[in-house]
C-alpha positions in Angstrom: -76.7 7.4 -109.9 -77.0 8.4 -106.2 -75.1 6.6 -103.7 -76.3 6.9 -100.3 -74.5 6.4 -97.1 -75.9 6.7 -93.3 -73.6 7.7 -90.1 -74.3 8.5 -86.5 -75.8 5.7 -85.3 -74.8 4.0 -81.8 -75.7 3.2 -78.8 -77.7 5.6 -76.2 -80.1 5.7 -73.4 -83.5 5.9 -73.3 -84.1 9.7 -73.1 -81.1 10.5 -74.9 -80.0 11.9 -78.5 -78.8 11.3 -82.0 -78.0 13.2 -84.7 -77.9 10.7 -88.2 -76.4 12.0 -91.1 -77.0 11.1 -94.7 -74.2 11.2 -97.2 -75.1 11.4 -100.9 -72.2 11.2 -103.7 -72.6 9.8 -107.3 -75.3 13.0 -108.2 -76.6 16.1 -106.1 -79.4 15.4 -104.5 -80.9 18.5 -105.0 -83.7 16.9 -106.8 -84.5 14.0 -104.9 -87.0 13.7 -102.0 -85.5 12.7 -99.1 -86.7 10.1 -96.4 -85.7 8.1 -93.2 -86.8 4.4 -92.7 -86.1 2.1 -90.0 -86.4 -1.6 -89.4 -86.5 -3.5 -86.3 -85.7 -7.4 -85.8 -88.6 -9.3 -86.8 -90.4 -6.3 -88.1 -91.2 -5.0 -91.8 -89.3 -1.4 -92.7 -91.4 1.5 -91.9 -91.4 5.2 -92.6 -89.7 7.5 -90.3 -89.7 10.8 -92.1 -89.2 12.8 -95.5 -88.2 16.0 -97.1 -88.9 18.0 -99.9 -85.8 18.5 -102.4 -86.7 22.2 -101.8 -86.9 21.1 -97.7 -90.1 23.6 -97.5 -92.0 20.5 -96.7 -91.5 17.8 -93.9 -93.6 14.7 -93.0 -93.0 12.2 -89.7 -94.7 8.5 -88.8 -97.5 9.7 -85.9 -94.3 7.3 -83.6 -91.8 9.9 -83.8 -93.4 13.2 -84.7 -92.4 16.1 -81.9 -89.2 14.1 -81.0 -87.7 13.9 -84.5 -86.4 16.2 -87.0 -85.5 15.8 -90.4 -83.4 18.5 -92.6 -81.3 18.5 -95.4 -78.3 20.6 -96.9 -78.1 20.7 -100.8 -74.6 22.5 -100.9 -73.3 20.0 -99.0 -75.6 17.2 -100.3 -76.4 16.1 -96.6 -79.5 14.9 -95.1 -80.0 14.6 -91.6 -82.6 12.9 -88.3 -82.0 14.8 -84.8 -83.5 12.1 -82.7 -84.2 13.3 -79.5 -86.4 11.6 -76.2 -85.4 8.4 -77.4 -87.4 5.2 -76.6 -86.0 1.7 -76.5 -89.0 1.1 -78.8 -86.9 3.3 -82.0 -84.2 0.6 -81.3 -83.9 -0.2 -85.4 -81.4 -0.1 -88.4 -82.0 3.2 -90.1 -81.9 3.8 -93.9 -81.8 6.8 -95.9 -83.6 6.5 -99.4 -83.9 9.2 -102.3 -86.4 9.7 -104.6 -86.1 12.0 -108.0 -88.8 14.6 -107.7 -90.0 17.1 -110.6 -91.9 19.1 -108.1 -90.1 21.1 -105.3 -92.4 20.6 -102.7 -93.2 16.8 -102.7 -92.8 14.3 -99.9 -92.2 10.3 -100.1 -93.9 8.6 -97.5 -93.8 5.1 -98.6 -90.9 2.6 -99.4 -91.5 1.3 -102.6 -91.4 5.1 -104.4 -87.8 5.3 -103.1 -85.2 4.5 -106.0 -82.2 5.1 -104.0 -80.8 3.3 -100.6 -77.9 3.4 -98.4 -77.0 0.7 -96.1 -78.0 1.9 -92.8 -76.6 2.5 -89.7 -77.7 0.7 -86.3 -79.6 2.6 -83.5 -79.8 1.0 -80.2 -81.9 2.5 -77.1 -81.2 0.7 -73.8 -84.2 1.2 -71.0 
């Protein structure tokens, strides 16, 4: 069983950075897709970005794509989301979810294929 647990989050300036870091312990997540989600007050979760277990392939929500990075370490059974050019619009709780994958190169884009959660960690973006 994967346990999942977020860090990094804070509060920053519009225009500013974060680096979020994923924790996994319980299993190695060497297996597992990998993805980001994020939900605002009043809003349903949505999809941030995910990785391949292998981390050859990436995928990003059209919102943060060119400002957002996602990458993973297995031997340290790490995920990470640079967030850079933040907007007071990617002011959210972020989650990191894993997914056991047969197949190297597959990516998770939605929710409900995710098996595993952590508790997430708040990001604030003041204008």
């Amino acid at each position: 069983q994967v346990q999942l647990k977020e860090s990094g989050g804070g509060l920053v300036q519009a225009g500013g950075s974060l680096r979020l870091s994923c924790a996994a312990s319980g299993s190695a997540i060497s297996r597992y897709a990998m993805g980001w989600f994020r939900q605002a007050p009043g809003k349903e979760r949505e999809f941030v970005a995910t990785i391949s277990w292998s981390g050859g392939n990436t995928a990003y929500a059209d919102s943060v794509k060119g400002r957002f990075t996602i990458s993973r370490d297995n031997a340290k059974n790490m995920v990470y989301l640079q967030m850079n050019s933040l907007k007071p619009e990617d002011t959210a709780v972020y989650y990191c979810a894993a997914d056991f994958r047969v197949v190297s190169s597959v990516v998770v884009t939605f929710d409900y294929e995710y098996d595993h959660w952590g508790q997430g960690t708040q990001v604030t973006v003041s204008s």
